[in-house]
N, CA, C and O atoms as a GROMACS GRO file, in nm:
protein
  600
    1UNK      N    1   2.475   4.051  14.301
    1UNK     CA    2   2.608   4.076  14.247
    1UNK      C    3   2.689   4.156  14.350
    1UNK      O    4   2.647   4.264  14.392
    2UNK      N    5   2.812   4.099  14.392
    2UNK     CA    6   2.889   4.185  14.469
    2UNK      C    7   2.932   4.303  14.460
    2UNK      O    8   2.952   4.316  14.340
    3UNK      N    9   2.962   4.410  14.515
    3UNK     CA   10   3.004   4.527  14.524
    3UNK      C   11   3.156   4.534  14.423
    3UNK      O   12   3.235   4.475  14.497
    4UNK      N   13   3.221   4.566  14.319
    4UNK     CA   14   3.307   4.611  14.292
    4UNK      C   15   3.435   4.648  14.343
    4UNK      O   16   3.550   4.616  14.312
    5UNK      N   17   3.367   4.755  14.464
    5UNK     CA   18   3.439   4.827  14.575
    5UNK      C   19   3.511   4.760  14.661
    5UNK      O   20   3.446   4.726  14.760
    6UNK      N   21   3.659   4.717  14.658
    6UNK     CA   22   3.713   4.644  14.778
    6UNK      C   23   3.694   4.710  14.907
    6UNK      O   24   3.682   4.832  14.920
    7UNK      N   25   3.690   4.612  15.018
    7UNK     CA   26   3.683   4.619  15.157
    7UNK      C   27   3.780   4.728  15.198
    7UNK      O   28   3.743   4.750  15.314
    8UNK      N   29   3.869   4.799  15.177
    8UNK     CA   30   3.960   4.855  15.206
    8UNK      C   31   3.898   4.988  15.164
    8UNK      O   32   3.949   5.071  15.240
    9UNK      N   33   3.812   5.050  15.078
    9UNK     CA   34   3.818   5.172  15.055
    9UNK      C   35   3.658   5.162  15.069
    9UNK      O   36   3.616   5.268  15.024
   10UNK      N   37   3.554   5.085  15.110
   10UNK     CA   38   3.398   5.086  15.134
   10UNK      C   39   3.305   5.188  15.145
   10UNK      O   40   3.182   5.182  15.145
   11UNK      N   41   3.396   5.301  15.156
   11UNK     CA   42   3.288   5.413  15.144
   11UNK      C   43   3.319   5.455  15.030
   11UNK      O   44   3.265   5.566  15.025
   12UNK      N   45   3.406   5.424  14.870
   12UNK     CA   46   3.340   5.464  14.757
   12UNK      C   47   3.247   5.409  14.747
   12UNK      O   48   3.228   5.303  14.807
   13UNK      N   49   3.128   5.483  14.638
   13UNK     CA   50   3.061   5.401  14.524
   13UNK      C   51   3.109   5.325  14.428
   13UNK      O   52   3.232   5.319  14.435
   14UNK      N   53   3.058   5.258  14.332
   14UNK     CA   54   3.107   5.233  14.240
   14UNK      C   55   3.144   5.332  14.124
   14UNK      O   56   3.231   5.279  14.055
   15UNK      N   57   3.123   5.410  14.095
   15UNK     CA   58   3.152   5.515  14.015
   15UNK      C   59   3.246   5.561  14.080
   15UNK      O   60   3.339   5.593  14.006
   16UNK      N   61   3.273   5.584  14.220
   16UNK     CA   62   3.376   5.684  14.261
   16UNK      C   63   3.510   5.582  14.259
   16UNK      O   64   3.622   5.628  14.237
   17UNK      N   65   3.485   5.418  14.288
   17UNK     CA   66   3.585   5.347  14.293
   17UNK      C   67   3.653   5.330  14.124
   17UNK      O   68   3.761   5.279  14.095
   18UNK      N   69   3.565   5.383  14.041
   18UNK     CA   70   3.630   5.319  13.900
   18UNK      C   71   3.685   5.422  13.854
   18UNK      O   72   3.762   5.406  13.760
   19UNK      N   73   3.656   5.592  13.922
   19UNK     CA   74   3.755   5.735  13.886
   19UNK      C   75   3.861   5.676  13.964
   19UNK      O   76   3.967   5.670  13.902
   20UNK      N   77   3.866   5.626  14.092
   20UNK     CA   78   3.992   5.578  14.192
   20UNK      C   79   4.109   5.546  14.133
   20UNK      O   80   4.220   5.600  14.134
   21UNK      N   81   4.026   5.367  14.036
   21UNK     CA   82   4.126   5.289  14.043
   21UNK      C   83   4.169   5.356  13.836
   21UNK      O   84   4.251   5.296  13.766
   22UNK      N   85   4.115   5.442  13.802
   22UNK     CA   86   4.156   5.476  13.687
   22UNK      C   87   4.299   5.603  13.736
   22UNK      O   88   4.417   5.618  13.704
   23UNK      N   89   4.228   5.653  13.805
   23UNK     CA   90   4.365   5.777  13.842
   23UNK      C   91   4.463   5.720  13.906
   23UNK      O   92   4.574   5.774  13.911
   24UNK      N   93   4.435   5.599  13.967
   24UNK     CA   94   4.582   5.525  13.996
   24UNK      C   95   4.661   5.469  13.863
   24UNK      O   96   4.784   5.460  13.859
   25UNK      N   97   4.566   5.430  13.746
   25UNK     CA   98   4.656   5.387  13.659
   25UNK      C   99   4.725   5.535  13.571
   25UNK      O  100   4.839   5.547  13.527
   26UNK      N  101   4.627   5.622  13.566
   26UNK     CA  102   4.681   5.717  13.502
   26UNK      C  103   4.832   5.787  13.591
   26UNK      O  104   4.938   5.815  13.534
   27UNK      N  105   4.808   5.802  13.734
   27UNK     CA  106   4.910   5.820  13.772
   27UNK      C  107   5.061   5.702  13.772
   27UNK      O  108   5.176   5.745  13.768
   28UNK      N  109   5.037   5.591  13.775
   28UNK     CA  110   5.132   5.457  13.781
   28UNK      C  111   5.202   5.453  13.673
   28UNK      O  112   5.324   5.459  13.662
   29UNK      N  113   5.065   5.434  13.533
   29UNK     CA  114   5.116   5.388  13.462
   29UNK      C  115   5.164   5.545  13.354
   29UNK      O  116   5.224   5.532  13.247
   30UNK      N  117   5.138   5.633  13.391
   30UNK     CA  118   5.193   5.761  13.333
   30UNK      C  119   5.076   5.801  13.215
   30UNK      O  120   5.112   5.860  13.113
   31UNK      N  121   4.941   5.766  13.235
   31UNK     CA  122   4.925   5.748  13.083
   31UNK      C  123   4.972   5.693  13.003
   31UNK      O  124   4.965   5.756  12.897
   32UNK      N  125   5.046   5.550  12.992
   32UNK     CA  126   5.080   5.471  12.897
   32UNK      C  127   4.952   5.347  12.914
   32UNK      O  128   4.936   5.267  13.007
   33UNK      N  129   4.886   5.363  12.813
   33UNK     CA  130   4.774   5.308  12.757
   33UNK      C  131   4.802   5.193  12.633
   33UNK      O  132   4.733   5.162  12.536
   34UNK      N  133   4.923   5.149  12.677
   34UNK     CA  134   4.925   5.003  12.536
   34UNK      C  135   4.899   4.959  12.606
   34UNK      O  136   4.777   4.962  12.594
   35UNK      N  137   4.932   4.883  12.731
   35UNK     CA  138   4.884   4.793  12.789
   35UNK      C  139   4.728   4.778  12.877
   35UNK      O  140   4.649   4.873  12.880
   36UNK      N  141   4.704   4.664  12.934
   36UNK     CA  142   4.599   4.614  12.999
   36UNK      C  143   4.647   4.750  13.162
   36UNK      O  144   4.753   4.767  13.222
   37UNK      N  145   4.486   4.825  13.180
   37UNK     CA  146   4.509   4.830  13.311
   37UNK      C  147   4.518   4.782  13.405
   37UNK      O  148   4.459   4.675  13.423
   38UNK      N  149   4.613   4.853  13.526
   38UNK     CA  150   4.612   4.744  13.658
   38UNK      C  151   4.488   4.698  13.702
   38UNK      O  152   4.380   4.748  13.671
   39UNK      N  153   4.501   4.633  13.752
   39UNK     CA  154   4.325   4.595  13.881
   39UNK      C  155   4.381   4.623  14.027
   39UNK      O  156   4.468   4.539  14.053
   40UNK      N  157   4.366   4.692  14.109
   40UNK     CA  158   4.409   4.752  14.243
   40UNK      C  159   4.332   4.697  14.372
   40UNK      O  160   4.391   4.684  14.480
   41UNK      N  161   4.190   4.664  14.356
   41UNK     CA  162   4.112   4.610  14.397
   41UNK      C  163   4.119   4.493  14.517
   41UNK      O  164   4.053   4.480  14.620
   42UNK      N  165   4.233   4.410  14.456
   42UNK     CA  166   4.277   4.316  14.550
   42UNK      C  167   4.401   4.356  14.634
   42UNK      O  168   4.409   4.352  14.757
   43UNK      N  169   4.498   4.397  14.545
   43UNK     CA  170   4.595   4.482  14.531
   43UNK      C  171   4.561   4.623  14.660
   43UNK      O  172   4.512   4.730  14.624
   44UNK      N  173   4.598   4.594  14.813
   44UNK     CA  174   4.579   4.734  14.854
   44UNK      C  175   4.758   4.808  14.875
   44UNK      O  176   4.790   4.925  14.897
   45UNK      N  177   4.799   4.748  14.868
   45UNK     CA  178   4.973   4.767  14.952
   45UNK      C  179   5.067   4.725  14.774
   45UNK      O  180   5.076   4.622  14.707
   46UNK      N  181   5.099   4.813  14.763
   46UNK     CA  182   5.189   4.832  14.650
   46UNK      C  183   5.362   4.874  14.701
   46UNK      O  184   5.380   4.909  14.817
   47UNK      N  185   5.464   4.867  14.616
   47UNK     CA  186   5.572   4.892  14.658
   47UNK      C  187   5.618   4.982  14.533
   47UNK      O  188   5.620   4.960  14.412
   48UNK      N  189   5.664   5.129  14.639
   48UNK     CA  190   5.701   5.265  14.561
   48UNK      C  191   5.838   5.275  14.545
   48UNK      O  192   5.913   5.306  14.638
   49UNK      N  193   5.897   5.238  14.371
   49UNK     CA  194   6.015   5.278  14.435
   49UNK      C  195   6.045   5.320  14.263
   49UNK      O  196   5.981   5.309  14.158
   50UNK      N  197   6.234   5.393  14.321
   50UNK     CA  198   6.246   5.466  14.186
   50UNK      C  199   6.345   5.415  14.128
   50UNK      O  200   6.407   5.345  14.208
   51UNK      N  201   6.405   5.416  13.996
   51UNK     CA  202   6.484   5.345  13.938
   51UNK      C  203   6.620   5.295  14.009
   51UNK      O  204   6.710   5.374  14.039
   52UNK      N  205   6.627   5.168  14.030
   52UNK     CA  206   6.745   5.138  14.086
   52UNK      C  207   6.745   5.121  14.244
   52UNK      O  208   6.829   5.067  14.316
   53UNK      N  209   6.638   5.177  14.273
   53UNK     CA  210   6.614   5.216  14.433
   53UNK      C  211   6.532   5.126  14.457
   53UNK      O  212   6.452   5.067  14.384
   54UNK      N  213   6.570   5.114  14.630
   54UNK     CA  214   6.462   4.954  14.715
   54UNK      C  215   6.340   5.034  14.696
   54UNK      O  216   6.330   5.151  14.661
   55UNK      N  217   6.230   4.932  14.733
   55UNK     CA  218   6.085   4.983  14.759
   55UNK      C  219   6.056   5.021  14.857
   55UNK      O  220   6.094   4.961  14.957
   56UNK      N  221   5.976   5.139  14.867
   56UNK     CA  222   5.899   5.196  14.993
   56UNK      C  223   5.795   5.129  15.013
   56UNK      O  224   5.741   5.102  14.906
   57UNK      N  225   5.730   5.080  15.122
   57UNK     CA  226   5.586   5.016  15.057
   57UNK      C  227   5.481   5.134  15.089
   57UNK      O  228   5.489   5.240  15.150
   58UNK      N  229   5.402   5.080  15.035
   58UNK     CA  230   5.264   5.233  14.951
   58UNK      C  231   5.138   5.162  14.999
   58UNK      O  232   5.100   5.059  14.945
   59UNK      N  233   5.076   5.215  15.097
   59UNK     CA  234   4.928   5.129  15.070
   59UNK      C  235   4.798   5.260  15.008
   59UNK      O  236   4.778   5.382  15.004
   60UNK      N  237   4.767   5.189  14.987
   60UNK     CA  238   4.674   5.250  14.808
   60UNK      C  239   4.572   5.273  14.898
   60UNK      O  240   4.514   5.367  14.845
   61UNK      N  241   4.492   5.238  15.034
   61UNK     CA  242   4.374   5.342  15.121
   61UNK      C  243   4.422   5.450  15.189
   61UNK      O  244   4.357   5.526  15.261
   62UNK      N  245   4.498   5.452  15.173
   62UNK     CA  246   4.559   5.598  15.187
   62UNK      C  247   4.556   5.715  15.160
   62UNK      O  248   4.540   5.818  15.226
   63UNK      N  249   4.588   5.673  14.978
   63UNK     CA  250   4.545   5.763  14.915
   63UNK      C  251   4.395   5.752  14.885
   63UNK      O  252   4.337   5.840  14.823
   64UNK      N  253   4.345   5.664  14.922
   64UNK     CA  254   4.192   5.627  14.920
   64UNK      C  255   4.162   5.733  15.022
   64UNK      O  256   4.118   5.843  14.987
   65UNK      N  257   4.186   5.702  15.150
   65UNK     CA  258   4.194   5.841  15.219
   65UNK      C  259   4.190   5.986  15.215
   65UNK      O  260   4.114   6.070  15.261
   66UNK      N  261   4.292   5.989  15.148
   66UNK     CA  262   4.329   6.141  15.080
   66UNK      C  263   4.227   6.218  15.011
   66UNK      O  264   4.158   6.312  15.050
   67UNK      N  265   4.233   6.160  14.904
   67UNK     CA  266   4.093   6.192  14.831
   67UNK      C  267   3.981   6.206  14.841
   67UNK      O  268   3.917   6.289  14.775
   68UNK      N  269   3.923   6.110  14.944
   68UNK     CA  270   3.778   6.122  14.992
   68UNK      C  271   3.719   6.242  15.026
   68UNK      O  272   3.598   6.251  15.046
   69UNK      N  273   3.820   6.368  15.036
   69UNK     CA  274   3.753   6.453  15.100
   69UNK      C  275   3.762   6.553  15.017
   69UNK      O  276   3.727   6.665  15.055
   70UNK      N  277   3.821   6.528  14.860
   70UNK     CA  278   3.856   6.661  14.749
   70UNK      C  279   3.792   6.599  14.649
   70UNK      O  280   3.806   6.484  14.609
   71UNK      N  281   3.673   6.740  14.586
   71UNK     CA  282   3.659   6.679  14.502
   71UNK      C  283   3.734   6.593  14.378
   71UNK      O  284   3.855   6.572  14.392
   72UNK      N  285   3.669   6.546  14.265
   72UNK     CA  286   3.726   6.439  14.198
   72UNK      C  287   3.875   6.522  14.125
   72UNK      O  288   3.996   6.502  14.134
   73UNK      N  289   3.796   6.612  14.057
   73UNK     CA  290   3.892   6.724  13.992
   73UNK      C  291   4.062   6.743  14.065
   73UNK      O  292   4.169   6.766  14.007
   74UNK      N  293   4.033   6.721  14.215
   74UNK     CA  294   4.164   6.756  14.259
   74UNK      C  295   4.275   6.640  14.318
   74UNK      O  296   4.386   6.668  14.364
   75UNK      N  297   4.208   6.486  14.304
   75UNK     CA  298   4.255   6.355  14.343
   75UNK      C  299   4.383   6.360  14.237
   75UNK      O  300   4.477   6.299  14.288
   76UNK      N  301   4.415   6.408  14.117
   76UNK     CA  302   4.582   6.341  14.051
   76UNK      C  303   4.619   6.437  14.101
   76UNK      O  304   4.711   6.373  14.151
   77UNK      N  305   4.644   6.579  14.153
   77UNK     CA  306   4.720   6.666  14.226
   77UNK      C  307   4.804   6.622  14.357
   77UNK      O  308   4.925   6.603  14.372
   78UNK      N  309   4.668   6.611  14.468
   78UNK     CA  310   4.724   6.557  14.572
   78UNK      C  311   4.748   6.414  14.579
   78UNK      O  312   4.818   6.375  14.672
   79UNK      N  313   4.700   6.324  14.490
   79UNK     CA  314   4.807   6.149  14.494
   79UNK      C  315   4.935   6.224  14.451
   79UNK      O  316   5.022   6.228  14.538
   80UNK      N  317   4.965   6.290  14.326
   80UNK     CA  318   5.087   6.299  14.282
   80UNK      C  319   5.170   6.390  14.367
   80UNK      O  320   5.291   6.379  14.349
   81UNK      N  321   5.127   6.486  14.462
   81UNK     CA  322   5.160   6.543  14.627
   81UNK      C  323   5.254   6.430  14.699
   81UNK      O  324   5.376   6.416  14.709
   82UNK      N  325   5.137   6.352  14.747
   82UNK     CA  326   5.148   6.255  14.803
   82UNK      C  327   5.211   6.144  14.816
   82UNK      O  328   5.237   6.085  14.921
   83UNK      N  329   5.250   6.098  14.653
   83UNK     CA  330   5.318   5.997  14.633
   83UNK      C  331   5.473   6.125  14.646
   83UNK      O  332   5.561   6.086  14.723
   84UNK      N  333   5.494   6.235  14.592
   84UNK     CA  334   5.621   6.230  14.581
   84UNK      C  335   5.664   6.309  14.722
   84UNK      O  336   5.770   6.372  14.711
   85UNK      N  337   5.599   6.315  14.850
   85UNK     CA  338   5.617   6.297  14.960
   85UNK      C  339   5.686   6.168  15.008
   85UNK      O  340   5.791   6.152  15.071
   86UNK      N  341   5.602   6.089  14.961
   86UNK     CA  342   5.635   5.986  15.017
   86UNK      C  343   5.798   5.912  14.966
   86UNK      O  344   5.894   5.865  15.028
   87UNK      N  345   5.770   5.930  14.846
   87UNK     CA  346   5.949   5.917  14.793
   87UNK      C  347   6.031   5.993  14.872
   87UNK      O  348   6.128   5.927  14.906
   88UNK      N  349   6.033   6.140  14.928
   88UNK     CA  350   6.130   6.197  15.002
   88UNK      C  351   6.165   6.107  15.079
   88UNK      O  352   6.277   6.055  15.082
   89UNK      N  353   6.038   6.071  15.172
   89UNK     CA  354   6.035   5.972  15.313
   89UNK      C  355   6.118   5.862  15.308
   89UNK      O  356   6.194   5.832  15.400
   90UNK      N  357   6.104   5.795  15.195
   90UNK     CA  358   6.192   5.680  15.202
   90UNK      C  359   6.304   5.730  15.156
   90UNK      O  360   6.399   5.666  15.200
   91UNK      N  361   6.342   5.835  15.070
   91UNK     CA  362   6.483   5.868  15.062
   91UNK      C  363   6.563   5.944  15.219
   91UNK      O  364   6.685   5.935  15.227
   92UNK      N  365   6.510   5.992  15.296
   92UNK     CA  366   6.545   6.010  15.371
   92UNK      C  367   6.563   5.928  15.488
   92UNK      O  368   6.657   5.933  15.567
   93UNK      N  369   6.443   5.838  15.491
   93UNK     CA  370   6.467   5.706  15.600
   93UNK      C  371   6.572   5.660  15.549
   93UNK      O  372   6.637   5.605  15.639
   94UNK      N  373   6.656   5.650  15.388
   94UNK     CA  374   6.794   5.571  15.403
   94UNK      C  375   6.865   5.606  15.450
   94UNK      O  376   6.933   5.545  15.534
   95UNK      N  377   6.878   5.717  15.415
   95UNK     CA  378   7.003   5.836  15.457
   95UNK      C  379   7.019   5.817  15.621
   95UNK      O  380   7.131   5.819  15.671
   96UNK      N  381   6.881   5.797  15.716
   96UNK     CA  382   6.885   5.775  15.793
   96UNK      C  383   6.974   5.621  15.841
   96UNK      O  384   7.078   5.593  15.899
   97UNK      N  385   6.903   5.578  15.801
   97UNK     CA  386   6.927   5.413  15.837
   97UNK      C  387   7.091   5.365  15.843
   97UNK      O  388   7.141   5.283  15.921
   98UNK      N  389   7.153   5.438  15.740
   98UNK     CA  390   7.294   5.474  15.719
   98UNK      C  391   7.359   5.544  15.860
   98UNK      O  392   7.451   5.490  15.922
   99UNK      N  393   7.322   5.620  15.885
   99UNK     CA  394   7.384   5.687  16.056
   99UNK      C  395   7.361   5.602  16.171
   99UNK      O  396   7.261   5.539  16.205
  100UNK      N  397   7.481   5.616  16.228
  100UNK     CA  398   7.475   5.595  16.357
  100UNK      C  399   7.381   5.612  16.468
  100UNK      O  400   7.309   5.709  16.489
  101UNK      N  401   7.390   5.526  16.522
  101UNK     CA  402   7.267   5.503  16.674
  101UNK      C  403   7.303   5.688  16.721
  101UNK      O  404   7.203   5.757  16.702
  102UNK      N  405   7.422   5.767  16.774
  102UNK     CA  406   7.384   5.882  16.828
  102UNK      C  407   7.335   5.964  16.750
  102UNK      O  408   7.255   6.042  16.800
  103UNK      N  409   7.367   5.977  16.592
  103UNK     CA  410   7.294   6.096  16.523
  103UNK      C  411   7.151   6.070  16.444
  103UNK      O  412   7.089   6.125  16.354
  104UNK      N  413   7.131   5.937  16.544
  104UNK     CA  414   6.953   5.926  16.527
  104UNK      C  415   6.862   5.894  16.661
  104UNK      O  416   6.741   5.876  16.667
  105UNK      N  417   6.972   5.895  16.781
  105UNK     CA  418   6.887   5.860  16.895
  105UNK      C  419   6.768   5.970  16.920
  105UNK      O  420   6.661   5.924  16.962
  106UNK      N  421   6.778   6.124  16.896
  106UNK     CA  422   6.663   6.230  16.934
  106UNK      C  423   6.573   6.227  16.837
  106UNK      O  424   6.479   6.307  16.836
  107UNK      N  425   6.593   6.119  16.729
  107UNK     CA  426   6.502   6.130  16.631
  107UNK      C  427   6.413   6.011  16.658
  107UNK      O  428   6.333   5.984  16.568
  108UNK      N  429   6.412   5.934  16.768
  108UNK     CA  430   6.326   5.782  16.794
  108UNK      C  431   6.240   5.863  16.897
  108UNK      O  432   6.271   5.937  16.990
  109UNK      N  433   6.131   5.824  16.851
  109UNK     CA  434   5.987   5.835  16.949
  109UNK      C  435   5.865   5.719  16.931
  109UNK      O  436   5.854   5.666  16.821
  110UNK      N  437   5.780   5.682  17.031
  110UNK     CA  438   5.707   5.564  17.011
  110UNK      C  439   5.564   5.694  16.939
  110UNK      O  440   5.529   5.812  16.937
  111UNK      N  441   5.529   5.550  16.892
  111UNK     CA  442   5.368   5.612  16.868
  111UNK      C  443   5.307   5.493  16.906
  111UNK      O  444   5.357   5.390  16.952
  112UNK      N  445   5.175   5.525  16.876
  112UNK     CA  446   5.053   5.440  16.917
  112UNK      C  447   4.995   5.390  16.836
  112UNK      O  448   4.904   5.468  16.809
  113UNK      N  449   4.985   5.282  16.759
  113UNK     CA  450   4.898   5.236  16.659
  113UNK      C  451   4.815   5.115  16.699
  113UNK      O  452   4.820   5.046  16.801
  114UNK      N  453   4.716   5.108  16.562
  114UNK     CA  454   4.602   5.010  16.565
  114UNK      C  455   4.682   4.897  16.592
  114UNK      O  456   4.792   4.899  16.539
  115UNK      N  457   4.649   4.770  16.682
  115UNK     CA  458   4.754   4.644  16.658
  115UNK      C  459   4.701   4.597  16.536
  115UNK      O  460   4.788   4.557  16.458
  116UNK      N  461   4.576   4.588  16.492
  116UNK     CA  462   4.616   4.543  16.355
  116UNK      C  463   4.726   4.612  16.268
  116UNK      O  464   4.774   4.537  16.183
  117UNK      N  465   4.748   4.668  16.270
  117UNK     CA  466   4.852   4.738  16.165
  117UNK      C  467   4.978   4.758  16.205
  117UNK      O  468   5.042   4.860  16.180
  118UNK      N  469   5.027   4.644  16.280
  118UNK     CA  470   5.180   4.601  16.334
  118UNK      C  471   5.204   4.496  16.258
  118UNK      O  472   5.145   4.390  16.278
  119UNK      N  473   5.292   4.509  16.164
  119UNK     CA  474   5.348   4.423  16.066
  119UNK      C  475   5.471   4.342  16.074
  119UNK      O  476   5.494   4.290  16.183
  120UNK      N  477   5.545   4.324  15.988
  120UNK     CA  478   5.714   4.284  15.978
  120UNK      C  479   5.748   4.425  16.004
  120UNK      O  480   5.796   4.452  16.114
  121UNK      N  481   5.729   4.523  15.914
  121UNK     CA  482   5.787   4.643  15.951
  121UNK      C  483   5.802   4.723  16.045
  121UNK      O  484   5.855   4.833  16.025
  122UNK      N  485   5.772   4.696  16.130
  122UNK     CA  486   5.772   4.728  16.256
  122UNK      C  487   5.869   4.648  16.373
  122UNK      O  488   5.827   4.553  16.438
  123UNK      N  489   5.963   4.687  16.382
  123UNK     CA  490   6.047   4.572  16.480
  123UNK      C  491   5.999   4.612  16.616
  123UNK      O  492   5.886   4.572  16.644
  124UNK      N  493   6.051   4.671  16.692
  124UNK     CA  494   5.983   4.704  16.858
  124UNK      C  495   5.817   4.710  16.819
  124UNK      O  496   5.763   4.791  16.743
  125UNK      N  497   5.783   4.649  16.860
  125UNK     CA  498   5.614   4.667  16.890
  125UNK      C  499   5.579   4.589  17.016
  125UNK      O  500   5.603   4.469  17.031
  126UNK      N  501   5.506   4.687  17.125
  126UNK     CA  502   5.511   4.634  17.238
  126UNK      C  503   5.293   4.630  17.262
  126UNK      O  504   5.225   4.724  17.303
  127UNK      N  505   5.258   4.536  17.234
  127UNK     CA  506   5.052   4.554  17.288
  127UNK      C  507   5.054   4.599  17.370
  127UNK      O  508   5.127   4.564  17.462
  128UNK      N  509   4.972   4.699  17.375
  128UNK     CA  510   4.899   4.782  17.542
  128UNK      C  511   4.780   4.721  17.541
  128UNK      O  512   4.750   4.688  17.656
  129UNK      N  513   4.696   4.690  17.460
  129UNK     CA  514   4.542   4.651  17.470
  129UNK      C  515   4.503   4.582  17.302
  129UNK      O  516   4.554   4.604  17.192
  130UNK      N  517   4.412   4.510  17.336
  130UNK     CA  518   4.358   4.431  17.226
  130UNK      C  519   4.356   4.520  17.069
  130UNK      O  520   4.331   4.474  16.958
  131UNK      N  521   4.381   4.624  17.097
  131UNK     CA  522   4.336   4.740  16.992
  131UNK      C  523   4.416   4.802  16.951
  131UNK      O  524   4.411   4.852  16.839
  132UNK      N  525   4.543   4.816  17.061
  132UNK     CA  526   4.672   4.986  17.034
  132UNK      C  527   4.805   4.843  17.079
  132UNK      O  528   4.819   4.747  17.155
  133UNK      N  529   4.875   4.919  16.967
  133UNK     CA  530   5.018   4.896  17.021
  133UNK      C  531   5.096   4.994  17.025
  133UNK      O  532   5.065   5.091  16.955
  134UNK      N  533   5.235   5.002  17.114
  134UNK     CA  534   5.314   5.118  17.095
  134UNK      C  535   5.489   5.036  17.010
  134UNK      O  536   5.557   4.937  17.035
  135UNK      N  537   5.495   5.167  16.891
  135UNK     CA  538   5.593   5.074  16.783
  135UNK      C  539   5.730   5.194  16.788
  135UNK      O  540   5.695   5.310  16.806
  136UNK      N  541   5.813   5.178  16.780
  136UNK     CA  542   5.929   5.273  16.746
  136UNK      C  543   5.900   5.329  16.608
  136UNK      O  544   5.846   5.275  16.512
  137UNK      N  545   5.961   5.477  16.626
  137UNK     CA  546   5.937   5.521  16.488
  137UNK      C  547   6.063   5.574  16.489
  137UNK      O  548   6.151   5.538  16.566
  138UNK      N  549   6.078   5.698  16.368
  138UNK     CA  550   6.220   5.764  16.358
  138UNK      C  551   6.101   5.905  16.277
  138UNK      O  552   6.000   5.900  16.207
  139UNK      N  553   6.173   5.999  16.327
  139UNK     CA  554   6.122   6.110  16.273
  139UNK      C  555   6.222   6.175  16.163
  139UNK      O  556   6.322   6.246  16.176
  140UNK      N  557   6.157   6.122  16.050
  140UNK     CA  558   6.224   6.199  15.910
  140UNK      C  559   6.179   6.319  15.861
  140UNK      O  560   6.201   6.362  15.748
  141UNK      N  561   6.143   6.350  15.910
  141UNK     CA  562   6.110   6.519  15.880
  141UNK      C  563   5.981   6.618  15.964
  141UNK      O  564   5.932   6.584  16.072
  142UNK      N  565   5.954   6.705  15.912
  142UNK     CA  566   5.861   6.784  16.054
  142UNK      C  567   5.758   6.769  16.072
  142UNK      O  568   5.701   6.835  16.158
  143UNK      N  569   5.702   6.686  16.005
  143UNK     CA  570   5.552   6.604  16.031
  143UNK      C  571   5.570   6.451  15.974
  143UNK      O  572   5.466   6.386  15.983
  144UNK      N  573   5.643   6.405  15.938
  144UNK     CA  574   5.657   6.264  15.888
  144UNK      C  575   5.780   6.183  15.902
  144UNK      O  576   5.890   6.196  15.850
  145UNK      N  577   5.710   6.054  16.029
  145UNK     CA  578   5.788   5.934  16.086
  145UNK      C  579   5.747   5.798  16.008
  145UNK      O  580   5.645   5.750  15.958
  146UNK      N  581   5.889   5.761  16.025
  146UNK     CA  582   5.861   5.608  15.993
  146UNK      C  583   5.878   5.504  16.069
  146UNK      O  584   5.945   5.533  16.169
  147UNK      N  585   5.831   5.345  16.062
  147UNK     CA  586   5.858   5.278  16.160
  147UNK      C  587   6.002   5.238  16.140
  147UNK      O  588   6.060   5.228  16.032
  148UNK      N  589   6.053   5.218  16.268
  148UNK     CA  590   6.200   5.156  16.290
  148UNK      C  591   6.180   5.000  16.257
  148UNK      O  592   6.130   4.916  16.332
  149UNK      N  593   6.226   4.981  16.135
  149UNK     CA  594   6.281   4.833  16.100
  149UNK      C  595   6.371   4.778  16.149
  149UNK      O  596   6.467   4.836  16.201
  150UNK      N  597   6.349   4.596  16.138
  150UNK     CA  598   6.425   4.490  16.188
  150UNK      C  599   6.572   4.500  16.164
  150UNK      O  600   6.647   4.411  16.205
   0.00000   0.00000   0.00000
C-alpha cells in the first residue's frame, strides 16, 4: 500500500502528514466543519487571496517546511504567522507593481534559484548551470522578495 504522504512533504509520517493536512483545513477552512475536508495531498500550490483581491500563489511545502522543525502544538501559530506574512507580501508587491520603474529600480536584485523552480512567474530568468538559475526579484520588505513578473 502506498505511502499517504505526498512527494512534496516525504519526510512526514503518516500521522504527522494527517495533523498537517488537518491544520491546513482547520486553518483554510476556519473550523467550518459542514463540509467535506480538503485533500491537499495532490494539491501542493494553492492560491492566497483576500476578498475581492487577486491571488498570491501559496505553496503548501512551505509551510510543510515551517513546521517540521516546531513541535506539533506550535504548527497553527506559525502557518497563521506565516500565511498572514505572506498576505502583507502580496499586498505590498501591488502597491509595488503600481510605481514606476525609478521608485522601484533600488528595489530589483537577482537571486539564485533551483532551475527547477523557475516558473511563469518569473519573467527574467537567465540558467547558469543545470541546477541554479539567476531570476529578478523586487525587495518588498526587510527580509522578503518577490519574483518580478511578466
Amino acid at each position: 500500500m502506498p505511502s499517504p504522504v505526498p512527494p512534496w512533504c516525504a519526510w512526514f509520517t503518516p500521522a504527522e502528514w494527517h495533523a498537517f493536512e488537518a491544520l491546513l483545513n482547520d486553518v483554510f477552512l476556519d473550523g467550518n466543519t459542514t463540509g467535506p475536508p480538503m485533500r491537499f495531498g495532490e494539491h501542493r500550490h494553492l492560491s492566497l487571496a483576500a476578498e475581492g483581491e487577486p491571488g498570491a500563489p501559496l505553496d503548501l511545502a512551505e509551510i510543510a517546511e515551517l513546521v517540521r522543525a516546531l513541535p506539533p502544538e506550535n504548527w497553527r501559530a506559525a502557518t497563521v504567522a506565516f500565511l498572514g506574512r505572506k498576505q502583507r507580501l502580496a499586498e505590498r508587491r501591488r502597491e509595488l507593481e503600481r510605481a514606476g520603474f525609478a521608485e522601484v529600480r533600488n528595489l530589483l536584485m537577482p537571486r539564485l534559484v533551483r532551475a527547477g523552480a523557475v516558473d511563469a512567474g518569473h519573467a527574467p530568468a537567465v540558467p547558469l548551470t543545470d541546477e541554479l538559475a539567476a531570476v529578478l526579484v523586487i525587495q518588498v520588505g526587510p527580509d522578503l522578495s518577490a519574483p518580478v513578473g511578466q
